[in-house]
Each structure stands twice: as structure tokens, then as C-alpha cells.
N, CA, C and O atoms as a MOPAC input file, in Angstrom:
PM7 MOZYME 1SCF
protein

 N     69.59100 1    90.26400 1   138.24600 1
 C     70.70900 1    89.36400 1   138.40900 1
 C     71.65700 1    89.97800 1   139.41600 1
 O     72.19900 1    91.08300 1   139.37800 1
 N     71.73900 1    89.01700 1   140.33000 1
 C     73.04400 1    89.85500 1   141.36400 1
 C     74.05800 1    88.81100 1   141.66400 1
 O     73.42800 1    87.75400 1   141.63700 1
 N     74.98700 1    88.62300 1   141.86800 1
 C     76.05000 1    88.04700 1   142.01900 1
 C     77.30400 1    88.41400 1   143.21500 1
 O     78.27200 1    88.92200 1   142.64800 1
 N     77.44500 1    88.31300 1   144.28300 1
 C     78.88000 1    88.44100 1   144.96800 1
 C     79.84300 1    88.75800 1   144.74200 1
 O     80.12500 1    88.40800 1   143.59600 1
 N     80.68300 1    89.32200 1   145.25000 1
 C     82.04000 1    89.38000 1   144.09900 1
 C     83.00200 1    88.45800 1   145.05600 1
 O     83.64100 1    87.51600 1   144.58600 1
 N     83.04900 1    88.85000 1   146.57300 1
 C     83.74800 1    87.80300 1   147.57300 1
 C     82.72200 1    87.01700 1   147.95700 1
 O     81.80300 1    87.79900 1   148.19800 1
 N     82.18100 1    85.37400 1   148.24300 1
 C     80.91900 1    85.18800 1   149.04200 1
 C     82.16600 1    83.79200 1   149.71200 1
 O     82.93300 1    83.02300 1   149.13300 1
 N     81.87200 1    83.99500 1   150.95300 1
 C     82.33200 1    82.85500 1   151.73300 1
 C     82.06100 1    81.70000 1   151.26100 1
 O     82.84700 1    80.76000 1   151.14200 1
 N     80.74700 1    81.73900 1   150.93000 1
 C     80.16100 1    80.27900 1   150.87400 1
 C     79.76000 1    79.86600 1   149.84100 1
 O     78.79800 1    79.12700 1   149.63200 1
 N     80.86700 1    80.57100 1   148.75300 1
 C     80.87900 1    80.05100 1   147.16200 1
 C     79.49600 1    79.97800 1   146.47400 1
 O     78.98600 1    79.01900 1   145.89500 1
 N     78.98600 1    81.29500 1   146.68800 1
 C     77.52700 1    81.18400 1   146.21400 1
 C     78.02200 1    81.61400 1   144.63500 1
 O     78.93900 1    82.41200 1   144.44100 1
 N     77.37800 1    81.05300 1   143.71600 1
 C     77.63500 1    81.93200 1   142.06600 1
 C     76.53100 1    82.70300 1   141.77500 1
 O     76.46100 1    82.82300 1   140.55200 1
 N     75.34100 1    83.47200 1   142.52400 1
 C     74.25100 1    83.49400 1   142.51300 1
 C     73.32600 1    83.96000 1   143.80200 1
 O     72.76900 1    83.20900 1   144.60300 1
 N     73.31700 1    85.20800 1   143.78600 1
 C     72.47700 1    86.11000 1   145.05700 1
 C     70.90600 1    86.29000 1   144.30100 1
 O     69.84400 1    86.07800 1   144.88700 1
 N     70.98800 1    86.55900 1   143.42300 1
 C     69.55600 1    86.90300 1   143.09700 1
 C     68.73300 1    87.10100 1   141.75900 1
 O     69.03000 1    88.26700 1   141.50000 1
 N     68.10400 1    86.79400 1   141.01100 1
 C     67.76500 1    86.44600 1   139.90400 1
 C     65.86300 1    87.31700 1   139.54700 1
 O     64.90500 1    86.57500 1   139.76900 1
 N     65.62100 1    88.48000 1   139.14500 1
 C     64.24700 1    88.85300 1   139.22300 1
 C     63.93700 1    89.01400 1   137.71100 1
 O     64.51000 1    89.81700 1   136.97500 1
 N     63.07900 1    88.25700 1   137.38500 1
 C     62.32600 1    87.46000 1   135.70600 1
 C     61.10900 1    88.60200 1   136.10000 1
 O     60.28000 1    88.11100 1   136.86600 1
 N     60.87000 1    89.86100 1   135.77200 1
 C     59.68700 1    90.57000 1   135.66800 1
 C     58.47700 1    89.32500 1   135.04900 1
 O     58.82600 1    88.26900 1   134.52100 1
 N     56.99800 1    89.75700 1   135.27000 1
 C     56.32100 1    89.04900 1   135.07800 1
 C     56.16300 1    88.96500 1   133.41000 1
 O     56.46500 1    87.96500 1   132.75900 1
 N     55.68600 1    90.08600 1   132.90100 1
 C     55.58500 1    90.22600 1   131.64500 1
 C     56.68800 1    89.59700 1   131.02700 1
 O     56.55700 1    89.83400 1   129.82600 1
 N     57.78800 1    88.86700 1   131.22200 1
 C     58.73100 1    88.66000 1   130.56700 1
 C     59.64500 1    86.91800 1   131.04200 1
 O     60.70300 1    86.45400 1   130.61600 1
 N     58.75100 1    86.42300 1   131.96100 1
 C     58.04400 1    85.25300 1   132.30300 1
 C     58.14800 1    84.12000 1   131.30900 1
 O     57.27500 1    84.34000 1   130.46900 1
 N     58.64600 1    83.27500 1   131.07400 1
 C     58.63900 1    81.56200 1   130.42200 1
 C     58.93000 1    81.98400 1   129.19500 1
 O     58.23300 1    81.58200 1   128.26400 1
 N     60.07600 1    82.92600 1   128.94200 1
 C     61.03300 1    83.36100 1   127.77200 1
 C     62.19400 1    82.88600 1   127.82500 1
 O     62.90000 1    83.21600 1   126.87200 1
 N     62.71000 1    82.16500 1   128.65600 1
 C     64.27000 1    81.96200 1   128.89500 1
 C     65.27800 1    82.62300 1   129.60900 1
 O     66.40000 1    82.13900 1   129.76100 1
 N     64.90300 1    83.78600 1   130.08600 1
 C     65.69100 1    84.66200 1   130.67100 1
 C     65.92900 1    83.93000 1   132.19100 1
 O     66.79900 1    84.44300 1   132.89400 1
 N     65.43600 1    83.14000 1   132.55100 1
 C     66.01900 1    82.91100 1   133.87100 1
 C     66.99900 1    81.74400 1   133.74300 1
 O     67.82200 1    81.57100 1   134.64200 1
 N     66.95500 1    80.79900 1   132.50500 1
 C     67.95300 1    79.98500 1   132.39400 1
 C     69.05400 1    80.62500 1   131.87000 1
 O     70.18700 1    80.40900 1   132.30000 1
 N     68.80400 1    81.42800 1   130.93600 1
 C     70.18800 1    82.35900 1   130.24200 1
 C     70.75400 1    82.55000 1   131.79300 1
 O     71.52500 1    81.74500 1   132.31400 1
 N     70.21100 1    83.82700 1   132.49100 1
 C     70.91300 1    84.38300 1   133.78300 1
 C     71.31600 1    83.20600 1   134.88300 1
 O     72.13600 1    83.57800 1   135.72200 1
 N     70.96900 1    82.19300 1   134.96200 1
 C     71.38100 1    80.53600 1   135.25200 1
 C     72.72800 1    80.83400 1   134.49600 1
 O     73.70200 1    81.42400 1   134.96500 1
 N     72.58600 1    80.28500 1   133.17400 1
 C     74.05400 1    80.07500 1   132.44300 1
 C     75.23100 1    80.60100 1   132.59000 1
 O     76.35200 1    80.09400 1   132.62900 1
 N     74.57700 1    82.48700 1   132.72800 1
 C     75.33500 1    83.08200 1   132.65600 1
 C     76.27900 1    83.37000 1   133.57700 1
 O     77.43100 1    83.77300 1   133.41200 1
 N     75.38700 1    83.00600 1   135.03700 1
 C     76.15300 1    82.94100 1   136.78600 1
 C     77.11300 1    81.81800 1   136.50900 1
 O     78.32000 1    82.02100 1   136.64700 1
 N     76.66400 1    80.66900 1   136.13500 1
 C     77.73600 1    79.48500 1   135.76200 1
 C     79.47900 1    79.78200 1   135.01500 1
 O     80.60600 1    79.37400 1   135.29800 1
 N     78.91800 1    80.68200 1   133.98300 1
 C     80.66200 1    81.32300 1   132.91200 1
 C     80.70500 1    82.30300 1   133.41600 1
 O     81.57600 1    82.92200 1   132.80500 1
 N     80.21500 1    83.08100 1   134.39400 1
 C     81.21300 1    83.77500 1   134.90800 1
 C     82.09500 1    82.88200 1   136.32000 1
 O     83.28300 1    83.01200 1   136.61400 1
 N     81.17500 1    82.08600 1   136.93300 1
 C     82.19100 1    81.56000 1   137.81500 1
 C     83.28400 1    80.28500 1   137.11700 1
 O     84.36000 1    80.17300 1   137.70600 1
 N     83.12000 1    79.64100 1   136.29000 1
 C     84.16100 1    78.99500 1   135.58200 1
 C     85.39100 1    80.12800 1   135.06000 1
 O     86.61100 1    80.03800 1   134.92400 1
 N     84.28700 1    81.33400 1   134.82900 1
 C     85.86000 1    82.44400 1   134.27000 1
 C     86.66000 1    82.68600 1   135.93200 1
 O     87.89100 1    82.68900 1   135.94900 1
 N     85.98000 1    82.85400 1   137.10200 1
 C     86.57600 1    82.70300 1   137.43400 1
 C     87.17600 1    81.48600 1   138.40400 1
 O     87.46900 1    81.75900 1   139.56800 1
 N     87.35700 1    80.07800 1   137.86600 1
 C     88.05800 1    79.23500 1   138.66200 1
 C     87.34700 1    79.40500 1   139.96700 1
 O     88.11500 1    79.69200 1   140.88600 1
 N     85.51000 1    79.26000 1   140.44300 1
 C     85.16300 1    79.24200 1   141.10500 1
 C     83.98600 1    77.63600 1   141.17700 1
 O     83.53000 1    77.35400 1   140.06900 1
 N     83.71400 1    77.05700 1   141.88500 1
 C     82.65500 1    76.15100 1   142.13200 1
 C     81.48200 1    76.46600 1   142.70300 1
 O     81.70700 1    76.72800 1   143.88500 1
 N     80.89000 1    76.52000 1   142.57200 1
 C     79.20500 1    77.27500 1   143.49400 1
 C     78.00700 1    77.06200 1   143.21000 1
 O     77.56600 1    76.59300 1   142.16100 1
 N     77.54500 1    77.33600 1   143.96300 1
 C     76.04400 1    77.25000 1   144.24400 1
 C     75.11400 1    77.76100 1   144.13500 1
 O     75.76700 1    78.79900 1   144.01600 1
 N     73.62800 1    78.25700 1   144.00500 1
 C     72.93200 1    79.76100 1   144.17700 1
 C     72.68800 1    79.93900 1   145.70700 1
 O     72.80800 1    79.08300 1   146.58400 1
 N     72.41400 1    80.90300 1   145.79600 1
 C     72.14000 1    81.00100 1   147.62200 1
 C     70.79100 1    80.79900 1   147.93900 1
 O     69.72600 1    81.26100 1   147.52900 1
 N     71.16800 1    79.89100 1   148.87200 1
 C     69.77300 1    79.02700 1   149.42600 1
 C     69.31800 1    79.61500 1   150.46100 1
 O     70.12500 1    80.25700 1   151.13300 1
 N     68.27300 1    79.57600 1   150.77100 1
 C     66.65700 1    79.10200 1   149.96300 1
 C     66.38200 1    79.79400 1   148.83600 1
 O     66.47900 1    81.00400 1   148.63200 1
 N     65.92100 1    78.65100 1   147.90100 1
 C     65.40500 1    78.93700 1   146.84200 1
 C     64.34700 1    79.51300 1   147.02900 1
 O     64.10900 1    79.38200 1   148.23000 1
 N     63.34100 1    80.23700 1   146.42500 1
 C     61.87000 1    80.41300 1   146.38600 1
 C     61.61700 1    78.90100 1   145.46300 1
 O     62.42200 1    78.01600 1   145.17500 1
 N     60.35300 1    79.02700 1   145.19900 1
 C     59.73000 1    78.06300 1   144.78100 1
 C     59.86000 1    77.85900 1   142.99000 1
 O     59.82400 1    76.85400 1   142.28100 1
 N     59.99600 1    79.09000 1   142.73600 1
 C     60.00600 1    79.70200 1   141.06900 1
 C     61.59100 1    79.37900 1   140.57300 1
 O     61.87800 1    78.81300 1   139.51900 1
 N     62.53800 1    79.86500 1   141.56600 1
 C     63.99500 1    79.57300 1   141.93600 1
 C     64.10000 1    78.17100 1   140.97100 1
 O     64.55000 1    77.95400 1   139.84600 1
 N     63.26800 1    77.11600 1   142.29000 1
 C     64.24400 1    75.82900 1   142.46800 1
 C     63.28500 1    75.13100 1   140.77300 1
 O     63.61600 1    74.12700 1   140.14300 1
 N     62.17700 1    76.02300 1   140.47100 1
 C     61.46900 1    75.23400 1   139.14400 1
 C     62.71600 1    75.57700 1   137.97800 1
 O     62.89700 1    74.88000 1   136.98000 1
 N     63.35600 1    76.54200 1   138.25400 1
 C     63.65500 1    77.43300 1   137.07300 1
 C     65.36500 1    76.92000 1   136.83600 1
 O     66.08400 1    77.13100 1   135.86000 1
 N     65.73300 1    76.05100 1   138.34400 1
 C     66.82000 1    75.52400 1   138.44900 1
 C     66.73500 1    73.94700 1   137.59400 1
 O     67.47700 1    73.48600 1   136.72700 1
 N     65.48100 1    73.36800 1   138.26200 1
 C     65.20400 1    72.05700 1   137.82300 1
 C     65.37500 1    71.99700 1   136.66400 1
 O     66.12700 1    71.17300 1   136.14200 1
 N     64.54800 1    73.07000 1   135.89100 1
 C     64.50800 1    72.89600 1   134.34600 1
 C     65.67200 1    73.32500 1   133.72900 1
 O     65.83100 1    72.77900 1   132.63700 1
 N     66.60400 1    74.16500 1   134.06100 1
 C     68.33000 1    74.38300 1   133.91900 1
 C     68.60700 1    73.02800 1   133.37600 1
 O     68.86800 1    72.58900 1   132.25600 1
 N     68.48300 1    72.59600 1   134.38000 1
 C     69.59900 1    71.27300 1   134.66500 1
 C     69.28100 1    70.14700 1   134.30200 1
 O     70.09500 1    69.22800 1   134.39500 1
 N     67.73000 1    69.90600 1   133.68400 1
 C     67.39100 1    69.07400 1   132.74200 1
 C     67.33000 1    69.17200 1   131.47200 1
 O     67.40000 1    68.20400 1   130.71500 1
 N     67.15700 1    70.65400 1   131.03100 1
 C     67.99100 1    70.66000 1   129.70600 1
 C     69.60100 1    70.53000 1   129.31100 1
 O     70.05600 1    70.36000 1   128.17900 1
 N     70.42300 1    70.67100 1   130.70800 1
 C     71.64900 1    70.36800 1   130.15500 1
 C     72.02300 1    68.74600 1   130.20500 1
 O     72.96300 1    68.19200 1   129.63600 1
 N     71.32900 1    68.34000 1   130.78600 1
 C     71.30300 1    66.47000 1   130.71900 1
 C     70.83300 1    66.45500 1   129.83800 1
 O     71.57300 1    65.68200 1   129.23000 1
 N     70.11000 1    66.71400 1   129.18600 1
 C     69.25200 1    65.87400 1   128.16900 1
 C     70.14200 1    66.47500 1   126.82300 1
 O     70.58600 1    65.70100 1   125.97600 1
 N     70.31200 1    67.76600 1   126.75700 1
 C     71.35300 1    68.22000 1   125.84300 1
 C     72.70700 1    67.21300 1   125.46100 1
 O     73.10800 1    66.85600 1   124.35300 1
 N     73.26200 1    66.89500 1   126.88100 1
 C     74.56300 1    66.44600 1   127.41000 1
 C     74.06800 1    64.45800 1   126.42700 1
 O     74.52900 1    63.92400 1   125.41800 1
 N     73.10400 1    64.06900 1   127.31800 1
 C     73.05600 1    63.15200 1   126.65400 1
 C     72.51800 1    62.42600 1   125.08300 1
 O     72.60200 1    61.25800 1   124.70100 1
 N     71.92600 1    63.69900 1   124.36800 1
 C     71.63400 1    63.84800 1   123.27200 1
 C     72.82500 1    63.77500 1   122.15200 1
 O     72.57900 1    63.31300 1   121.03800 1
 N     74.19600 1    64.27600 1   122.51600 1
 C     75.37000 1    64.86000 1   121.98000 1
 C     76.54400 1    63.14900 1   121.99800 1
 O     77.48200 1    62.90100 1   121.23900 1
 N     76.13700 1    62.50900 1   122.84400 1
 C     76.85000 1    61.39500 1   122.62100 1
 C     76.24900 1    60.33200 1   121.70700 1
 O     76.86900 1    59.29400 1   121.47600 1

């Protein structure tokens, strides 16, 4: 997990490495989440830094469809 501390271009998210052995456990959405509350702690908006790899943008997709489906489960 690496993160910026100044990034111009409001990245919340430099780098993310899921060892293999440890692979389709959750750890890359946790470290997802976790780039997210730290930039809400700090009053930041952002992005991950692009280009994704390919594993990246799967690991993003599925982020962000469990929080929709969460999101719309709850109403």
C-alpha cells in the first residue's frame, strides 16, 4: 500500500501489492477502503493513479460494486 502525502493530482492511491498467496481474500478491497478514510480524514477527493494494471481496475470494479449493491440493499 503506498499513498502520497502531497500529490498534485489528488491521487488517494500510488500503489497497492496483494502477494499471490494471499490473492481473492479481500485485502485489496480493505486497502481500497482504507485509501478512501484516510482521504475523507483528510478533506481530500481522489482518485488511484492511473493506469491501472488490469488486476487494479478488476479489484476497483468489484470495490465499487459491492458498495452499490451494499448502498442499495440498505434502503
Amino acid at each position: 500500500f503506498s499513498k502520497e502525502k502531497h500529490c498534485p493530482q489528488k491521487y488517494n492511491l500510488s500503489c497497492i501489492m496483494v502477494l499471490p498467496n494471499c490473492q481473492r481474500k479481500g485485502y485489496g478491497r480493505f486497502l481500497i477502503e482504507l485509501s478512501y478514510l484516510l482521504s475523507r480524514k483528510e478533506w481530500q477527493v481522489g482518485t488511484p493513479e492511473k493506469p491501472l494494471s488490469d488486476l487494479g481496475r478488476k479489484t476497483y470494479e468489484t470495490y465499487w460494486g459491492f458498495k452499490i449493491i451494499k448502498q442499495l440493499l440498505s434502503c
